[in-house]
Residue frames as a rotation matrix with the C-alpha (Angstrom) as fourth column:
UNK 1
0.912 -0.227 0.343 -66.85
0.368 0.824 -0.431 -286.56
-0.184 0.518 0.835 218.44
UNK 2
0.179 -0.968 0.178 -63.87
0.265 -0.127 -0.956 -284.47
0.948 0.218 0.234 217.19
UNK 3
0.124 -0.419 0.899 -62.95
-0.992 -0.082 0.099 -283.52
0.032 -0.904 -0.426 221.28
UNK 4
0.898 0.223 0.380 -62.68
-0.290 0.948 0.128 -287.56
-0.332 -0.225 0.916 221.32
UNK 5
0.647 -0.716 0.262 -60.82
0.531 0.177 -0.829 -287.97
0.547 0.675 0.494 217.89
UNK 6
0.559 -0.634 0.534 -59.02
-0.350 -0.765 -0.541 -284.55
0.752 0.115 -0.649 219.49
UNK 7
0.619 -0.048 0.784 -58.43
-0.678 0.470 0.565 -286.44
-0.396 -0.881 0.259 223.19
UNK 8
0.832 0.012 0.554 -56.72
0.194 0.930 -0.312 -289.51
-0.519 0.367 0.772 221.01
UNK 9
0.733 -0.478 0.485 -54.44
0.326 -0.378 -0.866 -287.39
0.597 0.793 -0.122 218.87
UNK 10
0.342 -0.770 0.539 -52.86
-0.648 -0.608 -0.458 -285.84
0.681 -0.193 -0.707 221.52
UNK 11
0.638 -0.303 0.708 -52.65
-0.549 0.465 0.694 -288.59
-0.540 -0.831 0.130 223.90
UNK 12
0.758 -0.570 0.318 -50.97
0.652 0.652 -0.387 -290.74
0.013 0.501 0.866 220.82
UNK 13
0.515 -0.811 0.278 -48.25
-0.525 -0.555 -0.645 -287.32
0.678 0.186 -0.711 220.51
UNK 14
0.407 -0.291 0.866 -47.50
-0.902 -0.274 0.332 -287.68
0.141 -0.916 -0.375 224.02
UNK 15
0.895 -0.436 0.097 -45.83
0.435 0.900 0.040 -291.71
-0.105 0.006 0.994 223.53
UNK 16
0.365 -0.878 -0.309 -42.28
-0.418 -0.451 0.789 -291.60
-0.832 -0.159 -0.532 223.19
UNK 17
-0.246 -0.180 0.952 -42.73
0.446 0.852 0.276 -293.87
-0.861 0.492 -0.129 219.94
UNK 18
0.609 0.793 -0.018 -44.49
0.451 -0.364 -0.815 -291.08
-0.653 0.488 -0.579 218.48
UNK 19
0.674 -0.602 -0.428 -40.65
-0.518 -0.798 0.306 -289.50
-0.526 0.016 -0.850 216.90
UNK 20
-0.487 -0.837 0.248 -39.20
-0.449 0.484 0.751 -292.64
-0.749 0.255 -0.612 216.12
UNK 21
0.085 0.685 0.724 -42.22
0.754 0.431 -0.496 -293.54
-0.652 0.588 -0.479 214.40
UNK 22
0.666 0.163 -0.728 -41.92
-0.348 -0.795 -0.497 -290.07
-0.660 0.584 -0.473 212.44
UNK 23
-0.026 -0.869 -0.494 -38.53
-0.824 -0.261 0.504 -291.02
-0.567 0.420 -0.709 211.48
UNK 24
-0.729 -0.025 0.684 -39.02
0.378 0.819 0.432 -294.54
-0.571 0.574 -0.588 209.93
UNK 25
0.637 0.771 0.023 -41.98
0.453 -0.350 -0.820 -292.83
-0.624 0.532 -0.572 208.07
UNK 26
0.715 -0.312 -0.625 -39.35
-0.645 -0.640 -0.418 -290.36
-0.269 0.702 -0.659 206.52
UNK 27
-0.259 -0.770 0.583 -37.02
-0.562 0.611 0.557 -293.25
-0.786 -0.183 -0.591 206.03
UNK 28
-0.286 0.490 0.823 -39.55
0.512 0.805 -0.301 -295.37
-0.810 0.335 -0.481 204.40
UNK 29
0.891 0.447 0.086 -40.66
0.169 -0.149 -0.974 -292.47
-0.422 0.882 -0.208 201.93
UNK 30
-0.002 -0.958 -0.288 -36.86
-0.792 -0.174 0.585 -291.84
-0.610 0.229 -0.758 201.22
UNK 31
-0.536 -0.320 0.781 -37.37
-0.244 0.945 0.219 -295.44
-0.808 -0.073 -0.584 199.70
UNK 32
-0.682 0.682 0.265 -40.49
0.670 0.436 0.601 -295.88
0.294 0.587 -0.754 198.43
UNK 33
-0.993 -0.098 -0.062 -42.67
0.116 -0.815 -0.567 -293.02
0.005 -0.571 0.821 198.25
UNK 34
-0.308 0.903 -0.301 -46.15
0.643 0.430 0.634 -294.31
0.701 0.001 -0.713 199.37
UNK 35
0.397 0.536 -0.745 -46.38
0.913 -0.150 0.379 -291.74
0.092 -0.831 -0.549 201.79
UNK 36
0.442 -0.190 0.876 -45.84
0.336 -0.871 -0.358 -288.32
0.832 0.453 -0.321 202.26
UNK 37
-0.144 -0.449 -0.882 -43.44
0.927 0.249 -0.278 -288.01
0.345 -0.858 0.380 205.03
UNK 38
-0.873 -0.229 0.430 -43.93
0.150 -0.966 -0.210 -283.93
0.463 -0.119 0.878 204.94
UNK 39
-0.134 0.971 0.196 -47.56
-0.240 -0.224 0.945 -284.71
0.962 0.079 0.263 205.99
UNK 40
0.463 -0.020 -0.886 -46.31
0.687 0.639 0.345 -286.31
0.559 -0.769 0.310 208.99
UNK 41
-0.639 -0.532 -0.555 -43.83
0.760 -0.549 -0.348 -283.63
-0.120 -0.644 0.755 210.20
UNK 42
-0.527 0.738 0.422 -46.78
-0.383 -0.650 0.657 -280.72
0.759 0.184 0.625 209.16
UNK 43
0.142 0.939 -0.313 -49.20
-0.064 0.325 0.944 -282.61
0.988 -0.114 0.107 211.38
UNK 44
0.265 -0.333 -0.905 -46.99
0.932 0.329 0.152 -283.32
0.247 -0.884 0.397 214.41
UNK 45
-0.708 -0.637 0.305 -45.68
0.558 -0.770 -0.311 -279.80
0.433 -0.050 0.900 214.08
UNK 46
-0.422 0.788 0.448 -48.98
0.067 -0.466 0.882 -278.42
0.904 0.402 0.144 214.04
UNK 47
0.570 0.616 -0.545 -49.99
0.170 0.560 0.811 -279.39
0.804 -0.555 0.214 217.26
UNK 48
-0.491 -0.711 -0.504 -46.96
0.784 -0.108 -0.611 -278.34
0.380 -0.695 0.610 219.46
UNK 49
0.552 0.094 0.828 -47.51
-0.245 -0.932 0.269 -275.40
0.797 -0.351 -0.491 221.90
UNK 50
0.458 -0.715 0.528 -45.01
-0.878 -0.456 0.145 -274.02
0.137 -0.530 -0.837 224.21
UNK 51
-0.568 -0.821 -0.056 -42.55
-0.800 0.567 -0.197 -277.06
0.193 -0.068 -0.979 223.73
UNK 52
-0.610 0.093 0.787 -45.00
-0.352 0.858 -0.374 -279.91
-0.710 -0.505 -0.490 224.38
UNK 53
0.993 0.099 0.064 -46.43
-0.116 0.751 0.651 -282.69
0.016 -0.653 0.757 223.58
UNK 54
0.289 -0.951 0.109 -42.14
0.848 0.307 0.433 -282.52
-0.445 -0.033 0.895 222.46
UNK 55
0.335 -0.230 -0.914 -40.08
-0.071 -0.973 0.219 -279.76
-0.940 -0.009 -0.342 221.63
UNK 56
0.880 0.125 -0.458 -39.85
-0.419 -0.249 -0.873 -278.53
-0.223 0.960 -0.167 217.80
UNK 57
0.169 -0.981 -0.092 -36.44
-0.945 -0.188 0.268 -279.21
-0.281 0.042 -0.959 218.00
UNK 58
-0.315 -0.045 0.948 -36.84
-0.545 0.827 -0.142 -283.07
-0.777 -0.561 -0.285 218.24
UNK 59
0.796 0.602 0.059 -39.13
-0.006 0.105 -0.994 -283.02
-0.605 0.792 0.087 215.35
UNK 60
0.710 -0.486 -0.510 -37.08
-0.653 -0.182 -0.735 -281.36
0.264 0.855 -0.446 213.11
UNK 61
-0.378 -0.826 0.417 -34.21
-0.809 0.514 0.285 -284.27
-0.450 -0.229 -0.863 214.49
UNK 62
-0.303 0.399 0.866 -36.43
0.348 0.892 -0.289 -287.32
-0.887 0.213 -0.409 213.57
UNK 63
0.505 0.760 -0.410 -37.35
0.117 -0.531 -0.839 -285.69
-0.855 0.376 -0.356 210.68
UNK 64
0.400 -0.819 -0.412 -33.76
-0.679 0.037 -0.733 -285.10
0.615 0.573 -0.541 208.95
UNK 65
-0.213 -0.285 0.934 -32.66
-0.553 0.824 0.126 -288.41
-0.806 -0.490 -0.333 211.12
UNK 66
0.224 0.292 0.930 -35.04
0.369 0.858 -0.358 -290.24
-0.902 0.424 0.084 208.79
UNK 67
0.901 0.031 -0.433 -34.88
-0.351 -0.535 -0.769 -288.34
-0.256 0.844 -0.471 205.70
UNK 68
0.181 -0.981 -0.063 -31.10
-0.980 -0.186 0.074 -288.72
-0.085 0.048 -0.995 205.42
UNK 69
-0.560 -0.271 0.783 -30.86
-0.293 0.949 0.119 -292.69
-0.775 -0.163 -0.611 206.77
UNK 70
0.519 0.672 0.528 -34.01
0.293 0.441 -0.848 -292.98
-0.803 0.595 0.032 203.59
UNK 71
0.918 -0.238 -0.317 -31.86
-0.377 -0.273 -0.885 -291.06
0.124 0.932 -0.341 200.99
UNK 72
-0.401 -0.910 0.100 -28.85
-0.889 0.414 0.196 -292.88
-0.219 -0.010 -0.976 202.04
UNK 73
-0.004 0.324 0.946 -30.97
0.085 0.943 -0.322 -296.27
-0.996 0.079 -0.032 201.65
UNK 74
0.918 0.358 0.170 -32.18
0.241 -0.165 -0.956 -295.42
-0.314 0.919 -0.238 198.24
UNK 75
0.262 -0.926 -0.271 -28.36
-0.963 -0.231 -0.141 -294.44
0.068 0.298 -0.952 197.27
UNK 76
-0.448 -0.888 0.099 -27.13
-0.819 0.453 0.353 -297.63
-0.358 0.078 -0.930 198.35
UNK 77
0.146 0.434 0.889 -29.80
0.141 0.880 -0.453 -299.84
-0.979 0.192 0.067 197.12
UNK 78
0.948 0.097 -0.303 -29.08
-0.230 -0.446 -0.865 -298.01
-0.219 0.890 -0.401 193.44
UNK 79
-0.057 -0.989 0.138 -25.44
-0.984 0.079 0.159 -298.83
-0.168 -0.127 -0.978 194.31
UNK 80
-0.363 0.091 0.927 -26.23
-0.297 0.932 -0.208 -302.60
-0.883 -0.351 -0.311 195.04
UNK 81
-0.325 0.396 0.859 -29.15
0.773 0.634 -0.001 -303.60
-0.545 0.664 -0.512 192.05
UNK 82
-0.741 -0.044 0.670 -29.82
0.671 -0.090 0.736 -300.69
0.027 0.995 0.096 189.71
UNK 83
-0.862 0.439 -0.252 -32.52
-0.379 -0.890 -0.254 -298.65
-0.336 -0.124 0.934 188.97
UNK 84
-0.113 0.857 -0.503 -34.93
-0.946 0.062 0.319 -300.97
0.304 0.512 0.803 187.33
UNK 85
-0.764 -0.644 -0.038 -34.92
-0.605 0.736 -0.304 -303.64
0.224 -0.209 -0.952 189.46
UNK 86
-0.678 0.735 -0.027 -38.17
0.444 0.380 -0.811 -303.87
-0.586 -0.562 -0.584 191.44
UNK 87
-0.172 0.945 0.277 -41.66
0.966 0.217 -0.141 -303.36
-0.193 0.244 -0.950 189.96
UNK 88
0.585 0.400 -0.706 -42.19
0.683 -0.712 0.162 -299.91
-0.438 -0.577 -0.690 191.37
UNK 89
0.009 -0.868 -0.497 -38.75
-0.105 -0.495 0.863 -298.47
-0.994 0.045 -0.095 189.94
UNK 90
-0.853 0.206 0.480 -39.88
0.482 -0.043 0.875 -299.37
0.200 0.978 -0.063 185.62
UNK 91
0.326 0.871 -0.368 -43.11
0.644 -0.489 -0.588 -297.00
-0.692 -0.046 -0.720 186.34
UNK 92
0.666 0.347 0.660 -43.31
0.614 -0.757 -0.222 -294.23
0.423 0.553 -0.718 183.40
UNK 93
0.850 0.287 0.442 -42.55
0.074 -0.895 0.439 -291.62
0.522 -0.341 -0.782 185.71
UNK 94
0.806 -0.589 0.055 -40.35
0.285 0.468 0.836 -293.37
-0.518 -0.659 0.545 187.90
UNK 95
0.230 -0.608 0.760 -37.89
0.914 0.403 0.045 -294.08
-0.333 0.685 0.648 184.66
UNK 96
0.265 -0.194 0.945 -38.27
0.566 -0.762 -0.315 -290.65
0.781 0.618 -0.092 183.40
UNK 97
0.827 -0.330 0.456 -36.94
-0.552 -0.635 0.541 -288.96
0.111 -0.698 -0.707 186.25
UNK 98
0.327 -0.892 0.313 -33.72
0.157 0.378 0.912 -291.58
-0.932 -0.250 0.263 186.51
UNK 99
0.477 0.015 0.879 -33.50
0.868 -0.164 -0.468 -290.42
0.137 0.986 -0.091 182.47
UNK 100
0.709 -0.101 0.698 -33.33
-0.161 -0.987 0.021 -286.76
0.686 -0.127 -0.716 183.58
UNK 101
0.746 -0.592 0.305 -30.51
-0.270 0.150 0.951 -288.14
-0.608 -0.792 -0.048 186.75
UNK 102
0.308 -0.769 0.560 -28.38
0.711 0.578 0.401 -290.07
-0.632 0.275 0.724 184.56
UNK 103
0.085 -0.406 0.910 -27.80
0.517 -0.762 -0.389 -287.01
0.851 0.504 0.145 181.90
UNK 104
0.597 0.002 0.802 -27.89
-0.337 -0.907 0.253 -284.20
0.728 -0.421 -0.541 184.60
UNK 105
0.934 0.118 -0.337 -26.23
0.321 0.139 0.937 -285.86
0.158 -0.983 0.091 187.60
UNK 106
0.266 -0.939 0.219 -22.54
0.964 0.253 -0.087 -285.63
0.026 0.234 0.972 186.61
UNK 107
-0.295 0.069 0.953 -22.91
0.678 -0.688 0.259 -282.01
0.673 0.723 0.156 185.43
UNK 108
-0.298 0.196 0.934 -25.08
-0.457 -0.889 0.041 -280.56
0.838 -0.414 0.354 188.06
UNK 109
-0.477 -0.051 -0.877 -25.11
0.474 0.825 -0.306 -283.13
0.740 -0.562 -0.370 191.35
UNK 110
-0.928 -0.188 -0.323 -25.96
0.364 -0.265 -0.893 -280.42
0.082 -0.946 0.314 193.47
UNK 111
-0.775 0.565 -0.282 -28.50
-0.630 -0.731 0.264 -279.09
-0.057 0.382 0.922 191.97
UNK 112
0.047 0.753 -0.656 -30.65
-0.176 0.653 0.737 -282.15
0.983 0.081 0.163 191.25
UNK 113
-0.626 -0.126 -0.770 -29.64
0.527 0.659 -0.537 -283.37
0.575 -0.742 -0.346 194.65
UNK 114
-0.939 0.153 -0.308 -31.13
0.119 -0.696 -0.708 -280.11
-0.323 -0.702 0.635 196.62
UNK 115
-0.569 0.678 -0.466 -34.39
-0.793 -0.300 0.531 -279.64
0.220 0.671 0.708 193.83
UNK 116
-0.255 0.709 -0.658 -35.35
-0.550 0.453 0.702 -282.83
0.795 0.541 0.274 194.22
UNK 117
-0.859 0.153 -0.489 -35.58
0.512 0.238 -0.825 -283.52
-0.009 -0.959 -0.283 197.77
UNK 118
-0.688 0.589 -0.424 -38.73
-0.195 -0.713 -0.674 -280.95
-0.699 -0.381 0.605 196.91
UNK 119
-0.458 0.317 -0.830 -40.18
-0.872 0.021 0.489 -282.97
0.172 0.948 0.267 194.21
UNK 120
0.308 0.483 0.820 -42.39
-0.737 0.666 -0.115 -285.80
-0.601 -0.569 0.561 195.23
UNK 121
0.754 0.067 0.653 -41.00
0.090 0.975 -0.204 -288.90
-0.650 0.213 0.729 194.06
UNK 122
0.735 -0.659 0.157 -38.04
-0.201 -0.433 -0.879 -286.92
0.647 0.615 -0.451 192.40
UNK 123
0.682 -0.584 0.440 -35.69
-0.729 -0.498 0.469 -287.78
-0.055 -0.641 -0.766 195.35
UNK 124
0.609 0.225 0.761 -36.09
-0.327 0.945 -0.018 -291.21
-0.723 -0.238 0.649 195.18
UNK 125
0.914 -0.320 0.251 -35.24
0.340 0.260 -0.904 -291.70
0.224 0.911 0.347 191.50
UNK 126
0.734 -0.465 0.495 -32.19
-0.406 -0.885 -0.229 -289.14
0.545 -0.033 -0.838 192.13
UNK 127
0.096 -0.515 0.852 -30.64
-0.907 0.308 0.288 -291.17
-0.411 -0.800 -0.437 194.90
UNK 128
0.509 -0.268 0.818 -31.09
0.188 0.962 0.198 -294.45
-0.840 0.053 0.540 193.66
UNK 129
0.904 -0.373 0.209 -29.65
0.072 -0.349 -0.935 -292.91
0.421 0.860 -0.288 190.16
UNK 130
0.230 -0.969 -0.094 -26.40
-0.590 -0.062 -0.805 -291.64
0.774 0.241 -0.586 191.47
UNK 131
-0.033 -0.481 0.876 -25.96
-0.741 0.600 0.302 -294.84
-0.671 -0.639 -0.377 193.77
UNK 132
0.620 -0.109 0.777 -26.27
0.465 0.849 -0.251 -297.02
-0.632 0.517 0.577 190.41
UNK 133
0.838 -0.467 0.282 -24.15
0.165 -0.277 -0.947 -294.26
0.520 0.840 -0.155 188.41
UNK 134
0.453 -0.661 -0.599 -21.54
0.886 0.255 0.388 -294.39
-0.104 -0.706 0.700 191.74
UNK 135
0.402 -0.308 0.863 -21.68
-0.200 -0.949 -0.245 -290.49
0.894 -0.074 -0.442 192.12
UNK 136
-0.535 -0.845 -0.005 -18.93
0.091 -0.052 -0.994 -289.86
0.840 -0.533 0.105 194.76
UNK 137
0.548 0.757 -0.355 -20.74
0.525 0.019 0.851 -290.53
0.651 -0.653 -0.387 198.17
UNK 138
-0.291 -0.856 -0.427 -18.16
0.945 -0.327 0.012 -288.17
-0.150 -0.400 0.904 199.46
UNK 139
-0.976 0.201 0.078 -20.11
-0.157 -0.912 0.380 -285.60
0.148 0.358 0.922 197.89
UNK 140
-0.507 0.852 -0.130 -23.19
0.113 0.215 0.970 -287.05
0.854 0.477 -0.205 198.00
UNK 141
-0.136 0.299 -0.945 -23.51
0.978 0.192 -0.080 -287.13
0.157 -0.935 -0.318 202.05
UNK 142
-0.943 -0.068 -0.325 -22.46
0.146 -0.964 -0.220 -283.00
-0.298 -0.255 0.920 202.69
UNK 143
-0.854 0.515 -0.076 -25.40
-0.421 -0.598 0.682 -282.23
0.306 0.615 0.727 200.00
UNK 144
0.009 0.856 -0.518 -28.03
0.333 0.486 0.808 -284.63
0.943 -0.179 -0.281 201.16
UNK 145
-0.154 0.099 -0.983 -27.50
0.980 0.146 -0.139 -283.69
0.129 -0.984 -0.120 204.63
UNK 146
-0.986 0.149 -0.080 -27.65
-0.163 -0.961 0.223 -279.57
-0.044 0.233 0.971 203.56
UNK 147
-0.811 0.553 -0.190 -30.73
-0.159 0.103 0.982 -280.87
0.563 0.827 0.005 201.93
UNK 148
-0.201 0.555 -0.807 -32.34
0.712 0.648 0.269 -283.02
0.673 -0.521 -0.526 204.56
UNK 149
-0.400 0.210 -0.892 -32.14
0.845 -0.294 -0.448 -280.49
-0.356 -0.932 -0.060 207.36
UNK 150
-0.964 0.264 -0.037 -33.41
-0.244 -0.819 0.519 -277.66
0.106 0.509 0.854 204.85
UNK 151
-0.538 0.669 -0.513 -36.49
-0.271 0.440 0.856 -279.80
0.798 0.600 -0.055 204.09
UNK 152
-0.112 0.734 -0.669 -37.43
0.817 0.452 0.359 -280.77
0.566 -0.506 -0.651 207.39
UNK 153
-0.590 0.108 -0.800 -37.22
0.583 -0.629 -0.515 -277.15
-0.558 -0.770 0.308 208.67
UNK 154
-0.801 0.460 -0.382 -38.97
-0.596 -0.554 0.582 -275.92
0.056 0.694 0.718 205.94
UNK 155
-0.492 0.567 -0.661 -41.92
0.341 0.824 0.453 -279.02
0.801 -0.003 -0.598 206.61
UNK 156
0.036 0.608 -0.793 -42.40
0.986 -0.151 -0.071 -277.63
-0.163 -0.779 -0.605 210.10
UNK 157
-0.838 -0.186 -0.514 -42.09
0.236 -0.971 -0.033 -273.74
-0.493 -0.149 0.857 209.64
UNK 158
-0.594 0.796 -0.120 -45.04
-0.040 0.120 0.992 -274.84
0.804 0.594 -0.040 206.88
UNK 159
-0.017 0.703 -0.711 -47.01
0.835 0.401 0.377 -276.07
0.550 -0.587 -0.593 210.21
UNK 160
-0.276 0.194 -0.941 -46.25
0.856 -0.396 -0.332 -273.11
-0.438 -0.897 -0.057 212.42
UNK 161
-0.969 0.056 0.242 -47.28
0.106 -0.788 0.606 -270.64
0.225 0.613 0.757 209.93
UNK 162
-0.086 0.989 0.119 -50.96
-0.396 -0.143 0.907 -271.69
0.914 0.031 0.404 210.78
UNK 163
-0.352 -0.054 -0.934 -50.54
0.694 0.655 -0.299 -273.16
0.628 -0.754 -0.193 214.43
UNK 164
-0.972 -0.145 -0.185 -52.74
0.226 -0.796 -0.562 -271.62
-0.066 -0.588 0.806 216.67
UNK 165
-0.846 0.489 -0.212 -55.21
-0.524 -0.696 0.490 -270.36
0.092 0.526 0.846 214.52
UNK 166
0.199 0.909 -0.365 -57.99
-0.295 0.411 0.862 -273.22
0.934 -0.064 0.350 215.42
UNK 167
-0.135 -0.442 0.887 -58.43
-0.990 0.087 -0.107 -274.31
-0.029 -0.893 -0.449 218.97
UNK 168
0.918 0.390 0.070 -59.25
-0.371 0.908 -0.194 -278.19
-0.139 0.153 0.978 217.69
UNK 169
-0.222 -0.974 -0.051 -55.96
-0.572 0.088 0.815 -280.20
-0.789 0.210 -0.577 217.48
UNK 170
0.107 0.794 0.599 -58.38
0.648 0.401 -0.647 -282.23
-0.754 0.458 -0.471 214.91
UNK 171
0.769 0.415 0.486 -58.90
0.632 -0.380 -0.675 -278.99
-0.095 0.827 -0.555 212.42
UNK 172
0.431 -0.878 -0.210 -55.79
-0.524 -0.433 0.734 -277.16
-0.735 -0.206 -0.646 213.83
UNK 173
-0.610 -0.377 0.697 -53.88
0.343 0.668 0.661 -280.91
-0.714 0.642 -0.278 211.39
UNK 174
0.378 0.173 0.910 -56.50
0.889 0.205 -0.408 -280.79
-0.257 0.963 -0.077 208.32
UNK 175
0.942 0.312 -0.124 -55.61
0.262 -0.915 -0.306 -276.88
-0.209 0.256 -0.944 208.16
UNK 176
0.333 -0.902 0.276 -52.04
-0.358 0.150 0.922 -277.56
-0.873 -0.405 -0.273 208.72
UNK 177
-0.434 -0.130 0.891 -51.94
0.521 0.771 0.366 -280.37
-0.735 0.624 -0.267 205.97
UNK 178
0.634 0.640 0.434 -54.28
0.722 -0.287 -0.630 -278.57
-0.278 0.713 -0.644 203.33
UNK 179
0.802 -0.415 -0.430 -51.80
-0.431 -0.900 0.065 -275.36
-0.414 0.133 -0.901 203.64
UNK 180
-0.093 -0.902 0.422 -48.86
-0.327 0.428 0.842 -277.58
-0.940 -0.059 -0.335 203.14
UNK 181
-0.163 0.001 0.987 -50.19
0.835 0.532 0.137 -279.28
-0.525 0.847 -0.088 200.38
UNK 182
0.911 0.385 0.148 -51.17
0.348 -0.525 -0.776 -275.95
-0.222 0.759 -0.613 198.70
UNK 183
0.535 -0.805 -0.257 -47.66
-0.571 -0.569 0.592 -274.44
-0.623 -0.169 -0.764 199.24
UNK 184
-0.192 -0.931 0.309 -45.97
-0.275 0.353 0.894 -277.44
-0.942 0.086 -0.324 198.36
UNK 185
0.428 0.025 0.904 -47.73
0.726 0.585 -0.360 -277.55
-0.538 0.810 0.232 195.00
UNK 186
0.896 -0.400 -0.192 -46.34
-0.388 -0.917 0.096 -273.79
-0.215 -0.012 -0.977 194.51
UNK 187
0.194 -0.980 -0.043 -42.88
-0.782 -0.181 0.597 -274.71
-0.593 -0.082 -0.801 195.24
UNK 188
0.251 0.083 0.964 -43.30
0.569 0.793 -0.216 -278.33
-0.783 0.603 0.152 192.89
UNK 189
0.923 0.288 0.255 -44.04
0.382 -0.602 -0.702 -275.45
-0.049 0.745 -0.666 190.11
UNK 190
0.780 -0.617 -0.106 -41.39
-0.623 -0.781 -0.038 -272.96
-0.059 0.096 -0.994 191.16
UNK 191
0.306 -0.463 0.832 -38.71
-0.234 0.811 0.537 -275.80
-0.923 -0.359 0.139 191.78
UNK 192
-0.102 -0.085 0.991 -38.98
0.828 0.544 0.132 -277.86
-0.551 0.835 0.015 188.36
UNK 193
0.967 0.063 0.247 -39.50
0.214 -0.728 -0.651 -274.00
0.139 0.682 -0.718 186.33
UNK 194
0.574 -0.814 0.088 -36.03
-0.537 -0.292 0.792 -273.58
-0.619 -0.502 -0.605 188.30
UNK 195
0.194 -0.320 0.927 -34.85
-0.224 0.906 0.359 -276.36
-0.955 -0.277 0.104 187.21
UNK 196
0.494 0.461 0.737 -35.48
0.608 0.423 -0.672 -276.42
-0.622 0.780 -0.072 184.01
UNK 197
0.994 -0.022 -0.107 -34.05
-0.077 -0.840 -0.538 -273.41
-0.078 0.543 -0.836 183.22
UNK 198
0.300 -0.905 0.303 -30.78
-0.653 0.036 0.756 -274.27
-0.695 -0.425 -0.580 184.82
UNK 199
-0.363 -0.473 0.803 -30.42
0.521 0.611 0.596 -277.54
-0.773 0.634 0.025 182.38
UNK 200
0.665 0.719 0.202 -31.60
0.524 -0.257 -0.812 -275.82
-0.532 0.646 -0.548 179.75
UNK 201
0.715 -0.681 0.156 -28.89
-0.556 -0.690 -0.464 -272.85
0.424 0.245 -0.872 179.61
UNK 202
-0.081 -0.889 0.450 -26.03
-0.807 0.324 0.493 -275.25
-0.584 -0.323 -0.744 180.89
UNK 203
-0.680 -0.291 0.673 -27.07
0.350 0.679 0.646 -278.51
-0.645 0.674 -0.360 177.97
UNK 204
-0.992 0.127 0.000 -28.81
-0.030 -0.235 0.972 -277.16
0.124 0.964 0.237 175.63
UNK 205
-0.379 0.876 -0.298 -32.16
-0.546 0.049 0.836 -278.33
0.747 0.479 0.460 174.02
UNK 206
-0.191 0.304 0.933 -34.20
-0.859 0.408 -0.309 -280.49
-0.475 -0.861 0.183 176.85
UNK 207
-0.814 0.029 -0.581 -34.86
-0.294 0.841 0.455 -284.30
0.501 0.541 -0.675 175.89
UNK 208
0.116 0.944 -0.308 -38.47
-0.086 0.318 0.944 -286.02
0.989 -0.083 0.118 175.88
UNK 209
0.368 0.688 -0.625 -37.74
0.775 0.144 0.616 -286.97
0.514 -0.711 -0.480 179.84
UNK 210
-0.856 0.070 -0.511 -36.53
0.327 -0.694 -0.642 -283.78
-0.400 -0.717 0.571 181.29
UNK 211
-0.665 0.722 0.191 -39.95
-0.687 -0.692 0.221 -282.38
0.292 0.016 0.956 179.82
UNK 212
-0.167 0.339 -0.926 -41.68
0.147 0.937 0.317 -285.68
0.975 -0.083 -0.206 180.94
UNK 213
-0.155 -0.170 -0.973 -40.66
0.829 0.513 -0.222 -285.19
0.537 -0.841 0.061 184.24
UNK 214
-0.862 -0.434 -0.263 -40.14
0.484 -0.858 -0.172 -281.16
-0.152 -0.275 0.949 184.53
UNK 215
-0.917 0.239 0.319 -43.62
-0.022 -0.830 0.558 -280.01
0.398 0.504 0.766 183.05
């Protein structure tokens, strides 16, 4: 059964749809994050050897391709109607994290911008925040695009840390994914403890959502 599932997996790499599909995935969580786009480049990464089913290089292109075109969406839809337009964008969580953008964004743009490309659902808010608070998009591209290509090499270098190590392309992905997700709750931790400190010692006292959002 998994030499089947494993037969299937790699014959689906091996499309040429299989890259552009990555990228509208990272696009689409740039937007709306229903998906974990890092699980997608971890999984595809995972699975390379010696440059095939596509070279690493490609990845990591569709990867910050989509990322970038999804945090530019989310910038200009924040530009266009707002932060609290659609359902999804008045969530709790959502709100407190465009709370913590609108006080911090002026002040420290770079900083939220780069931090929260590593925060699930922290990018989102961020982008659409300083496309409704018309942070300079002169600045905003350089730093998102630092960002993006940081994030998707740092997505696959997560995958080749453990690539290899199973000979199933099946358990080779859950082992792939499972590491990622343990790492990336690490760096969630280390990230938003960062973070915190920085607004902390640069405005003072924290308000209800930077600890809402930060703890």
């Amino acid at each position: 059964m998994l030499e089947q599932v494993e037969a299937l997996i790699l014959s689906a790499a091996s499309q040429p749809w299989v890259l552009p599909l990555a990228a509208a995935l990272c696009l689409l969580d740039g937007v709306v994050p229903v998906f974990p786009s890092e699980s997608v480049l971890v999984a595809l990464a995972s699975i390379v050897r010696d440059g095939e089913p596509f070279p690493l290089a490609a990845l990591w292109l569709a990867g910050f391709a989509g990322a970038f075109l999804g945090d530019l969406s989310a910038y200009g839809i924040g530009r266009a109607v707002g932060t609290s337009r659609f359902a999804w964008m008045r969530q709790p969580r959502a709100q407190a994290s465009v709370a913590v953008a609108r006080r911090n964004l002026d002040a420290h743009g770079a900083l939220l911008l780069f931090t929260a490309r590593f925060i699930p659902g922290g990018r989102v808010a961020v982008n659409l925040t300083a496309g409704a608070m018309r942070y300079p998009l002169a600045r905003f591209i350089p730093l998102d695009l630092v960002s993006t290509g940081l994030w998707a090499a740092y997505s696959i270098a997560i995958a080749r840390l453990t690539a290899g190590w199973l000979d199933n392309a099946v358990l080779q992905i859950a082992l792939s994914v499972s590491g990622a997700a343990l790492v990336g709750l690490f760096l969630d931790r280390g990230v938003k403890a960062v973070l915190r400190r920085r607004l902390a010692r640069a405005g003072g006292t924290l308000g209800p959502a930077e600890h809402a959002v930060l703890d």
